[in-house]
N, C-alpha and C positions, 0 to 999 in steps of 0.2 A: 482227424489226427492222422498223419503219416509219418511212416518212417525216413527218417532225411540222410543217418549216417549208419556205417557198422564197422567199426574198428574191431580185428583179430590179430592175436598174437600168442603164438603158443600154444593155439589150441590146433587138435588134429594135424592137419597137412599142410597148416600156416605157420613155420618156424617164427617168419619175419613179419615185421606188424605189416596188415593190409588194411585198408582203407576202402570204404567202400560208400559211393556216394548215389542216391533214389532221389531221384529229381520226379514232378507231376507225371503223370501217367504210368504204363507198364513197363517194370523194369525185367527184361530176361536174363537167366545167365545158362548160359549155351557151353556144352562140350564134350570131348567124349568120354566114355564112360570109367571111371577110377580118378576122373581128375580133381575132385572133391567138391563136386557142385554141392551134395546133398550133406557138407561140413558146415557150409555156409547156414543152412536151416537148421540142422544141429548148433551151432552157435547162437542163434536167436533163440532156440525154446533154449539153450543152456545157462542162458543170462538172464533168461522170464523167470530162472529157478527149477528148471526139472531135474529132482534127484534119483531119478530110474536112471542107471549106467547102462541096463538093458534098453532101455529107448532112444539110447545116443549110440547105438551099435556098440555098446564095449562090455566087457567083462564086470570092471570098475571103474570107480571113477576118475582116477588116475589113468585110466587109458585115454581120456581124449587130451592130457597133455603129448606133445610132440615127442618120439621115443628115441628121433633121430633116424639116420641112414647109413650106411657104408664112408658114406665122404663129410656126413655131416652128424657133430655131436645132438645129444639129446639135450632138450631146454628143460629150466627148473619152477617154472609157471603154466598154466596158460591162462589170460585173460580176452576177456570178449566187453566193449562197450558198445550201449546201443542205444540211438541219438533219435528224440521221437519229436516232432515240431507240436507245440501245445498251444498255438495261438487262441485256439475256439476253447480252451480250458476245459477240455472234458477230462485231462488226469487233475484229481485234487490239489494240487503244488499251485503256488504260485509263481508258477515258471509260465515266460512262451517257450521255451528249450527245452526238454527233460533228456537226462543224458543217466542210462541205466548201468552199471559197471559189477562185474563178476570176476574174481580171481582164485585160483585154487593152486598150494604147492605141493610139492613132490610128496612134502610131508602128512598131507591132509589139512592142513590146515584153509580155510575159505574166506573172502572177502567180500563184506558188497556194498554198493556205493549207491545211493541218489545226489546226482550231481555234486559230486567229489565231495559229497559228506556219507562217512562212516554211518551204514544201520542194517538193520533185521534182516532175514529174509521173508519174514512175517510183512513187514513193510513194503515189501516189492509186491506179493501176494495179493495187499490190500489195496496199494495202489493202482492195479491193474485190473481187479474186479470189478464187472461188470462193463468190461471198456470193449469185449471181444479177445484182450491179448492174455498173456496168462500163460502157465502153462497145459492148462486144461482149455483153454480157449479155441474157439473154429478160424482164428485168424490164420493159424498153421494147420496144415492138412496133405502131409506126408504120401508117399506111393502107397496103393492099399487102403488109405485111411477111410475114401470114401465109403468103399462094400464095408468096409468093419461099422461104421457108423452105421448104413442103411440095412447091414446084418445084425446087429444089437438088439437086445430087449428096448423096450418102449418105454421102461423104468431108466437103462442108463443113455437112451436118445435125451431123455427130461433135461442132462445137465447142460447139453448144447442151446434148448429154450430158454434155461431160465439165465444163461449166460448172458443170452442177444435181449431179454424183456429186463437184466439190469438186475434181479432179486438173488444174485448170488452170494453180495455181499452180505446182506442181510439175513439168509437164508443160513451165513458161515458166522456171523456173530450170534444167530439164535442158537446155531448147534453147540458156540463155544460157551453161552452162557450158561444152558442147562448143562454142559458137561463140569463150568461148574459147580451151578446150584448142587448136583448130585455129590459133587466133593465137598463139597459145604455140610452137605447134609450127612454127609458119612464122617465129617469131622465130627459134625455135632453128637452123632451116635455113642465115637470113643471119646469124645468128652464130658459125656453121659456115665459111660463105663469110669472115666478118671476121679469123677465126683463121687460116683460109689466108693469108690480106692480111697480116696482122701475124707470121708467120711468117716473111715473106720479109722483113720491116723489123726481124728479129731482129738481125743485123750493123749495121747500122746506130745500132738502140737501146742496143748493146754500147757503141761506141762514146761515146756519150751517156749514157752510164750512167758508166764510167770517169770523164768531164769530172764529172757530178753526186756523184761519189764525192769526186774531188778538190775541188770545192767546196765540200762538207760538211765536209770537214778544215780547209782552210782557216777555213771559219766558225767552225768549234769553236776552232782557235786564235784568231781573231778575240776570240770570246766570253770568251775567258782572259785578252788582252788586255784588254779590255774591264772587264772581272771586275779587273783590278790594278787599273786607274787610276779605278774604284769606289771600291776598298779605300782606294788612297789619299787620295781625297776624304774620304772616310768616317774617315781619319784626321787630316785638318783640320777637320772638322767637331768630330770629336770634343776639339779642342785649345781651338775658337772655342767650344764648348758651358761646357768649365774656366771659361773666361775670367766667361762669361755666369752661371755659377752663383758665381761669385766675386762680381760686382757683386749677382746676388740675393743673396746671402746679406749683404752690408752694408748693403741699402737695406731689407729685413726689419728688423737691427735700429738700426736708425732709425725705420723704421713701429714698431720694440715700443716705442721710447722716447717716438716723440710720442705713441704712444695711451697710456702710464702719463700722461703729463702732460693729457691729455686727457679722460683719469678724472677726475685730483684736482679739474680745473676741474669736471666733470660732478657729483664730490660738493660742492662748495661752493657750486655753485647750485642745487645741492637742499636742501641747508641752507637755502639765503635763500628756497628755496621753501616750506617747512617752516616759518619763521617767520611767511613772509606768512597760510599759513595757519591759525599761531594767532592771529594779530593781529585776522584775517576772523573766527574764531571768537567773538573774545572783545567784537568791536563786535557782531556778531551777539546775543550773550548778553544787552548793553547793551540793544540796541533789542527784543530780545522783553522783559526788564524792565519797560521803558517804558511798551512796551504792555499787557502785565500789569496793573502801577498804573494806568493809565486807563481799565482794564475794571473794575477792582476801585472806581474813584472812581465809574464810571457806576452800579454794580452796588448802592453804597450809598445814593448819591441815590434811586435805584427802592425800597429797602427804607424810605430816611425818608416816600418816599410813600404807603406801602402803609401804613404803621403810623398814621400820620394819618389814613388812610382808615379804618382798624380800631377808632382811637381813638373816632371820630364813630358810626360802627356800635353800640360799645360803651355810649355814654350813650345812645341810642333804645334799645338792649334792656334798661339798667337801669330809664328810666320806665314802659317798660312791663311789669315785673316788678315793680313798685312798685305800681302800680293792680291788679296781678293780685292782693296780698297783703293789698290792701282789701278786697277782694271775697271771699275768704275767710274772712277775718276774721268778717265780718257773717254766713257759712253757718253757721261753729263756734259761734258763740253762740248761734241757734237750735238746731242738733242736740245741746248740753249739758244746754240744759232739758229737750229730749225722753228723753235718755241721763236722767234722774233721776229720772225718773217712772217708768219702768221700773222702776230698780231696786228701787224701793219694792215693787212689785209683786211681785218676785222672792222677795225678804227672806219673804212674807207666807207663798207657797208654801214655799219652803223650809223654814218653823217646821211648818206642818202634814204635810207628808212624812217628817218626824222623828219626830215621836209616833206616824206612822203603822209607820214603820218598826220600834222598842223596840217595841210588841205584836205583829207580828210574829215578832220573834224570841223571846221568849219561848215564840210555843206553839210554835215549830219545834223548840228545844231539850228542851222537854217529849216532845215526838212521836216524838222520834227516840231519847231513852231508852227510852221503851218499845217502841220496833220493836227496838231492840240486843239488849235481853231476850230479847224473843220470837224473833230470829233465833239467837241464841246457844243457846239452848233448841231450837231448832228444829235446828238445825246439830248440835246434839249427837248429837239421838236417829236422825239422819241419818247419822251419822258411825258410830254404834255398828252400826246396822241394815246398813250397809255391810259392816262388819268382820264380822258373824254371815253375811252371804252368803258375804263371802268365804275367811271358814276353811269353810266351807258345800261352796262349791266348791273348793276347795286338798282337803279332805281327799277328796272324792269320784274329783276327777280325780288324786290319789295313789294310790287305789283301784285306778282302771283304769289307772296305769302299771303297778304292780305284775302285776294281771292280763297285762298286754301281753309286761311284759318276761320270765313266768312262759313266755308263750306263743312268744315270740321264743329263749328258750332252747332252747325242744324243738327247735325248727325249726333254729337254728345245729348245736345236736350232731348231727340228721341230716346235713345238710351237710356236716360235720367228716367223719363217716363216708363218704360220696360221694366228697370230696375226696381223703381219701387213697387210695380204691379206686382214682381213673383217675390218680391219681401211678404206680402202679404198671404200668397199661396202658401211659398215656405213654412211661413209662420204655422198657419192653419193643421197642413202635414204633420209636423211636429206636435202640435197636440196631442192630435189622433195616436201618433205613433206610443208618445208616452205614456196614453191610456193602454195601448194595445202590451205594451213589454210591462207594465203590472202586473197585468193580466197574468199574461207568461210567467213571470216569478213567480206568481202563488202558486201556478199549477207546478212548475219546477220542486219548488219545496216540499209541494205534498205528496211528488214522484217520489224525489228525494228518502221523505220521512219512509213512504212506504217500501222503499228497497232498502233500507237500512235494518226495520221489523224482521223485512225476508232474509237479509243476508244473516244476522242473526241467526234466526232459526236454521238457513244454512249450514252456520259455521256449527252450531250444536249439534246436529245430525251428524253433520262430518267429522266432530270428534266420538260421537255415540258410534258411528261406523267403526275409527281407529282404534277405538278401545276393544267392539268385539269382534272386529278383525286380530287384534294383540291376542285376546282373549282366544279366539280360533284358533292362530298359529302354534300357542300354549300347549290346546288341544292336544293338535293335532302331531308337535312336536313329544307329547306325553306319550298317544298314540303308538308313533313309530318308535318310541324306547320302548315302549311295555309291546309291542309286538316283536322287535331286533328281541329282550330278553326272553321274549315265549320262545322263538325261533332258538338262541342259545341253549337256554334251559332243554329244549327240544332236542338239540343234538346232542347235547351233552350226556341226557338220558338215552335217548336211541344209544348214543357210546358207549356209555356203562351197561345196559342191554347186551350192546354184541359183546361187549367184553366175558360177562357172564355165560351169554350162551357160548361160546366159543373157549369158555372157563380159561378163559388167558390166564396166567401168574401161575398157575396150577401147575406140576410134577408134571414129567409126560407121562407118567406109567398112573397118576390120578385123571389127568385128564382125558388117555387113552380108555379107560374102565367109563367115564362119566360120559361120553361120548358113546360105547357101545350100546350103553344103560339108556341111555337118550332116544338113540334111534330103536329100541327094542330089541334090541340083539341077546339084551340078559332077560330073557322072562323066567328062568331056572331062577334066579340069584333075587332074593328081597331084598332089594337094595332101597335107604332111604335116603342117601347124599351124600355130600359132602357136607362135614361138621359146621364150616364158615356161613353154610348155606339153610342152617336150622335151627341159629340162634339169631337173636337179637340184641345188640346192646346200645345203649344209650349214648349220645357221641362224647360226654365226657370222663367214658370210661373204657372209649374203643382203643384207642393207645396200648394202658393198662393190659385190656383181656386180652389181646392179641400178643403181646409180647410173653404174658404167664401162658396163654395156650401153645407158641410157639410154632413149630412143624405141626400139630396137634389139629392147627388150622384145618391140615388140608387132609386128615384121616377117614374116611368115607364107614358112616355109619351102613351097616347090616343086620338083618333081623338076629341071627343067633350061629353059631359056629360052624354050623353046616356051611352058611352061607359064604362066609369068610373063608372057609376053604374051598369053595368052586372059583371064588373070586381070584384066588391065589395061584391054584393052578392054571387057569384062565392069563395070567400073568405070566406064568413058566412058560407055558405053553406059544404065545406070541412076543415075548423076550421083550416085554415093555418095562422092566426096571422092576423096581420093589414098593410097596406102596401099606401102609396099617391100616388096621379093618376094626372096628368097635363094635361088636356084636350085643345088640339089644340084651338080649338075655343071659351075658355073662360078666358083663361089666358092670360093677358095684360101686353105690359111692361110698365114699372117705372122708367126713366132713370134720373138719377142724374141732374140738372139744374145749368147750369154752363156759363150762356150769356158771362160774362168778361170774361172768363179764368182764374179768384182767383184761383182755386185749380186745374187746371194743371199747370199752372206757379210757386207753391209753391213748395219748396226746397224737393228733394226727390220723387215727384211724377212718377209714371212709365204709369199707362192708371186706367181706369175704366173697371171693372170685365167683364162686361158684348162685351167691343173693344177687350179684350185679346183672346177671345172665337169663333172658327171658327164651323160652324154648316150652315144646311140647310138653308135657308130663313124662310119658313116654323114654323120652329122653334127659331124664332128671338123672338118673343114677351116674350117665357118662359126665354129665358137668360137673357134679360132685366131686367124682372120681379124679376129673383133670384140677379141677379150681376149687376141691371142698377146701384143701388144707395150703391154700394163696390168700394173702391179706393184702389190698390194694391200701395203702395208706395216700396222705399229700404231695407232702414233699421226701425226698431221699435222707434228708435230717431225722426225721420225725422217724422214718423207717429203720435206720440205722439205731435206734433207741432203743427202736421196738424189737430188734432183731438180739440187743445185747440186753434187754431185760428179761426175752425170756428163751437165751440160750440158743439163737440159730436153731429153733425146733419144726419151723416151717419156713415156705418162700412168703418172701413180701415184694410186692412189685408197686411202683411213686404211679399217680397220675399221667408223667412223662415221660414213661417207660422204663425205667431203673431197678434192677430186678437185684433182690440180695438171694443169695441161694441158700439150703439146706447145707449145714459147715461153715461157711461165713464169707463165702465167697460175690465178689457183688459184678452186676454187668450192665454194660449201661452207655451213653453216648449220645449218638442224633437219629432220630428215627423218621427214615422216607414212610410219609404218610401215604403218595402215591400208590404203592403200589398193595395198599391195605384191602383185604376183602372183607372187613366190617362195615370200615368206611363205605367200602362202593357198594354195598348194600341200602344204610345208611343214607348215603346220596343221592341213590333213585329211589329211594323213597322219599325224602327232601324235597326231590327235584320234580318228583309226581305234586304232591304239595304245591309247590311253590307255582308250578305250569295250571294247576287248577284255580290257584288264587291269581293268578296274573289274566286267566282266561275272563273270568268275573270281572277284572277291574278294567280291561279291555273293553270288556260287553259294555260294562254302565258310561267309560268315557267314550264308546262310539255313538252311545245314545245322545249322552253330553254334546258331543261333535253337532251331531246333525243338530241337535236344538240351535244352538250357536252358527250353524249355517243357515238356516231359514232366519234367524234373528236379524243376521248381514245380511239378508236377500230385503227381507222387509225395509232394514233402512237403508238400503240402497236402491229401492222403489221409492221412497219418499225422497231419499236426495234427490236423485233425478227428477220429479214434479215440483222439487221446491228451486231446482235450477234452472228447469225450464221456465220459470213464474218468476224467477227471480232475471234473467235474461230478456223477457219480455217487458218487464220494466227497466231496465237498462236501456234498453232499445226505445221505450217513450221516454226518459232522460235525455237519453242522446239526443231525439229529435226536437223534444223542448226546448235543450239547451241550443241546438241548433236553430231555431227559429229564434230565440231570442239573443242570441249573436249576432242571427239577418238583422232583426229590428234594430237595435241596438246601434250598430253598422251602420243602418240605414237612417236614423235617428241622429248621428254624429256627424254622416252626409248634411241633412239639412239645416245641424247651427251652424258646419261649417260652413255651406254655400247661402247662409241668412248672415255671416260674419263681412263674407267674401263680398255680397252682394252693398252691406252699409260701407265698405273701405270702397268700393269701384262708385257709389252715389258722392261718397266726398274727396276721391279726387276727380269725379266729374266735374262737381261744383269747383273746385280749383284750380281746373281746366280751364273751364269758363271765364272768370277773373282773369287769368293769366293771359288768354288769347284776346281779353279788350284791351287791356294795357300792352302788348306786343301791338298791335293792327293800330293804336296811337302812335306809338314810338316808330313804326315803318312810317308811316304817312310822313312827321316830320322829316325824316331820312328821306323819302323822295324829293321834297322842297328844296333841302339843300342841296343835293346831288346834282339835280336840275339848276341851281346858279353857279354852282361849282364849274359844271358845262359850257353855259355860257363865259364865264370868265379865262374858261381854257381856249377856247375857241380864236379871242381875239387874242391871246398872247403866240399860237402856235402861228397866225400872219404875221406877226413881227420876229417872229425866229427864222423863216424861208423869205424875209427881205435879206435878212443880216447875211443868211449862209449864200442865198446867190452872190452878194457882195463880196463873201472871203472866196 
């Protein structure tokens, strides 16, 4: 936390506001001496709330407002704000900013602010406790302050500790509480004393009560009265209201009749409206017409001018079309003469490219007779010479199919023969093999059967595993709640333990006495407790006797009067407060009188305070005393019965704590159980109980445990032998089935190549056939090729007579 701003105004030797801004690291402020360095640290503790006027150097505390000078007036304020950054949230607020604000006027009167909200100076106090700042805090530390600190007793060094370890605050709400339990407790005294008072003004209030009885009656008849002549009104009214709804309802229909007349005038001036606006429409119609025609008259005056204008245009483009048609005139007649001379010319050529042309043709069609000859001739003996190569070749390569297919013969019938040799192997193989993959099946199946038994008995373990594995975690999960509840139980009583020794809740001036007593400091004094600490009651009557005993709780029994007075000055003496003492030997019981049984037999009754109460012998007289003449009843109903049937003569206090007092007075509300010292007696005694039974139920379910751990051990040794046996036959499945796959495989190998082997034997055979009828049909193909040859032969010498010829 740092400080980041300080705004002054009006305090000390700061007329006019200053500002002051503390940025990270050390901030100095330097100067010479009277110039009001040490106003500026007076302003911070003045705003933390320090109300010594002696500590801020002044008389009062109107002295650190500004008084003024010679040349300058005195101000009617002074205020200090003080701007603290709270990013890390060590002040409670929920601020990053805390902005602290102080004002005091002329008049006395003070202001204070948390971030421009109005509050305490209580609030400030709280809000800075245990932060360091404050104005008791060692954040400030004035000229001198150190030797005064390190000169102090060792008693008032403690508040600088307990400032820095944080328990100040707490240490200041304990001091505020007991201050004021002890106000509490000094009311309760004179409200003690008031009850006496009004005890004796019971006769009296009797009396007084009868009259307010009889007044009430009276009233309530009053109110019945009253209640008639209501009724009655209320039945003129209701006669005057007839009357009223009579006249409405006749001037309704009058209003229905003149609003029908009201319409029809309404429609027949919308009719007249409705005309006007066709009338408006149709002059309307009239005057856009109008205007229409007078656009349409303008529109043709512009068009007779335009055409006039076009007219004139028109005879300038005709003259000068007209001279353009001279002047061509005069070109065409020059280029007709040129155009005829030409053609003369053309005519001249044209005769001589003609004659040129008929000799031409001529020798072209001469020329081309005799190449037709000569190609024809030529083509012949071309043609023939082609056909002697190619019966030439046809018979030669006839030749050597023959050869081929003589040769491809031998070769298929070896074949043929091969073939059916490994038909017969094949065949053989296959037997074997089909004996051998039976074989194989059966043992497959009986793998099979037998890993099926085992996985079985597998899978049964494995759930006998899961269930006392469930079973375990149950356990074990039971375990750790009933040991977490020891562990609670455990603390909880350790808690109420220290609370006891430490007699928490107690008075300080009882628990000062009980603490001396404790450590042996009283061996003069017979002291035998506190009263909370020597009885015992039951817990459906702890409420009950705690509220009828009261402050009574915490009065610290003693042997006999002597004692109670050592005890007492022993209290003067160390100024621990005031505290009640019950001396064994002088306190007497008082036990309620009850010869018939009236008020145990009355409805509701549960026992008398003092039968509820278990305690030594010893100390029989003082219960009596406190709870002989208290009746704990049910309920506050049943109480309040009890208390008016026999005259508020004793207290009665409900099961819920609802106490009616002696005179008739009742008290009653919600009762914090917490901070009960029967109870927490009560409860560690419970809670002894309860830690001894849970310790036992622990023991047997860690027995339990363990049984249930060696149970999973065992069948998770048997899983394990029955997987391992159970994997070893997977493993000869796998490989049976693996072998008989081979077979199998191998088995489909040999019908196919026995399938393969009869298709390659019949088209052997169809090879065969086919290559004798080919090797016939070539032979005749040589015959005739060979006179084919011969007949070409003599024709290609009479085609090389003819072409020498042409």
């Amino acid at each position: 936390m740092y400080l980041t701003g300080l705004d002054i105004q009006g305090f000390k030797s700061f007329p006019d506001k200053v500002s002051l801004h503390f940025c990270e690291g050390i901030t100095a402020i330097v100067g010479p001496n009277g110039s009001g360095k040490s106003n500026i640290a007076d302003a911070v503790s003045w705003v933390l709330g320090e109300q010594s006027a002696k500590s801020l150097r002044g008389a009062n505390m109107q002295d650190v407002i500004f008084a003024g000078t010679e040349k300058r007036k005195s101000v009617g304020y002074a205020c200090v704000s003080m701007t603290l950054d709270n990013s890390s949230s060590i002040l409670p607020v929920a601020y990053a900013e805390v902005t602290v604000t102080r004002k005091l006027y002329r008049s006395g009167e003070s202001e204070y602010f948390i971030n421009k909200t109005s509050c305490r100076l209580k609030d400030i106090h709280e809000l800075f406790m245990d932060t360091g700042l404050g104005k008791d805090g060692y954040s400030i530390i004035g000229q001198g302050r150190i030797a005064e600190i390190l000169s102090n007793r060792s008693e008032d060094r403690r508040t600088f500790f307990e400032e820095a370890t944080g328990i100040t605050k707490y240490k200041f709400r304990k001091i505020e509480a007991e201050r004021k339990l002890e106000q509490t407790r000094q009311n309760m005294l004179r409200i003690t004393d008031i009850i006496a008072e009004l005890e004796v003004q019971i006769e009296p209030l009797g009396e007084q009560s009868e009259k307010a009885k009889q007044y009430l009656l009276m009233k309530e008849q009053l109110k019945i009265l009253e209640i008639n002549v209501c009724l009655e009104a209320i039945e003129r009214l209701k006669k005057g209201m007839d009357e009223v709804e009579a006249n409405y309802e006749t001037a309704r229909t009058q209003l229905t009749a003149d609003q029908e007349t009201l319409d029809a005038m309404e429609t027949r001036l919308e009719q007249y409206y409705e005309l006007v606006r066709k009338k408006t429409v149709e002059i309307e119609t009239v005057q856009n017409l109008l205007h229409s025609t007078d656009g349409e008259i303008e529109r043709l005056k512009n068009d007779i001018h335009l055409i006039e204008n076009n007219k004139q245009n028109a005879v300038q483009l005709v003259q000068k079309i007209e001279s353009e048609i001279e002047a061509i005139a005069l070109k065409m007649d020059s280029l007709t003469f040129e155009g005829e001379k030409a053609t003369q010319d053309i005519l001249a050529i044209q005769q001589k490219q003609a004659s040129l042309a008929e000799q031409t043709t001529t020798l072209e069609t001469e020329h081309a007779t005799v190449q037709a000859t000569i190609d024809a001739l030529s083509e012949g003996v071309e043609h023939i010479k082609q056909a002697i190569a190619t019966n030439n070749s046809s018979v030669t390569l006839n030749r050597e199919k023959i050869n081929s297919l003589h040769a491809l013969r031998e070769n298929i019938t070896g074949r043929h023969t091969t073939v059916q040799k490994e038909k017969v192997e094949r065949n053989d193989a296959a037997t074997a093999l089909a004996a051998e993959l039976q074989k194989l099946a059966r043992q497959v199946t009986m793998a099979k059967e037998d890993t099926a038994k085992h996985t079985l008995r597998f899978d049964m373990h494995r759930e006998s595993l899961q269930n006392k594995k469930n079973e375990r975690a149950m356990l074990e999960a039971f375990v750790q709640k009933l040991t977490a509840s020891q562990k609670e139980k455990q603390s909880k009583r350790n808690w109420l333990l220290e609370l006891e020794k430490d007699f928490e809740g107690y008075n300080k001036s009882v628990k000062n006495v009980l603490r001396e007593w404790q450590d042996g400091e009283l061996a003069n004094i017979r002291l035998h407790g506190v009263l909370s600490q020597l009885i015992h009651v039951s817990e459906k009557y702890v409420t009950a006797v705690e509220i009828a005993l009261g402050a009574a709780m915490q009065n610290i029994v003693v042997q006999d009067e002597q004692d109670a007075k050592l005890a007492i000055a022993l209290l003067k003496k160390k100024q621990w407060g005031r505290a009640t003492f019950l001396p064994v030997s002088s306190v007497k019981g008082n036990v309620l009188d009850d010869p018939r049984g009236e008020i145990a037999s009355t409805l509701g009754f549960v026992g008398v305070g003092s039968t509820l109460v278990k305690c030594d012998d010893k100390f029989k007289g003082i219960i009596d005393n406190l709870l002989g003449r208290t009746v704990v009843v049910d309920t506050i109903e049943h109480g309040v019965l009890m208390a008016k049937r026999f005259n508020y003569r004793f207290r009665i206090v409900t099961l819920e704590g609802e106490l009616l007092n002696v005179g008739g007075s009742m008290t009653g509300g919600s009762v914090n159980k917490t901070n009960s010292f029967l109870s927490r007696a009560n409860e560690i005694e419970q809670l002894t109980q309860e830690i001894e039974t849970v310790k036992a139920s622990l023991t047997e379910q860690a027995k339990l445990l363990d049984d249930k751990t060696r149970e999973v051990g065992y069948v998770e040794s048997e899983i394990a032998q029955n997987e391992k046996l159970l994997r070893t036959y997977e493993a000869r499945i796998v490989g049976l089935e693996s072998d008989y796959r081979h077979l199998s495989n191998s088995l489909q190998e040999l019908h196919d190549a026995k399938a393969q082997l009869t298709q390659e034997e019949e088209k052997i055979l169809l090879n065969i056939d086919q290559m004798a009828q080919e090797a016939e049909r070539l032979a005749t193909e040589i015959e005739k090729s060979e006179a084919e040859t011969q007949a070409l032969t003599v024709s290609i010498d009479t085609e090389n007579v003819q072409l020498r010829q042409a």
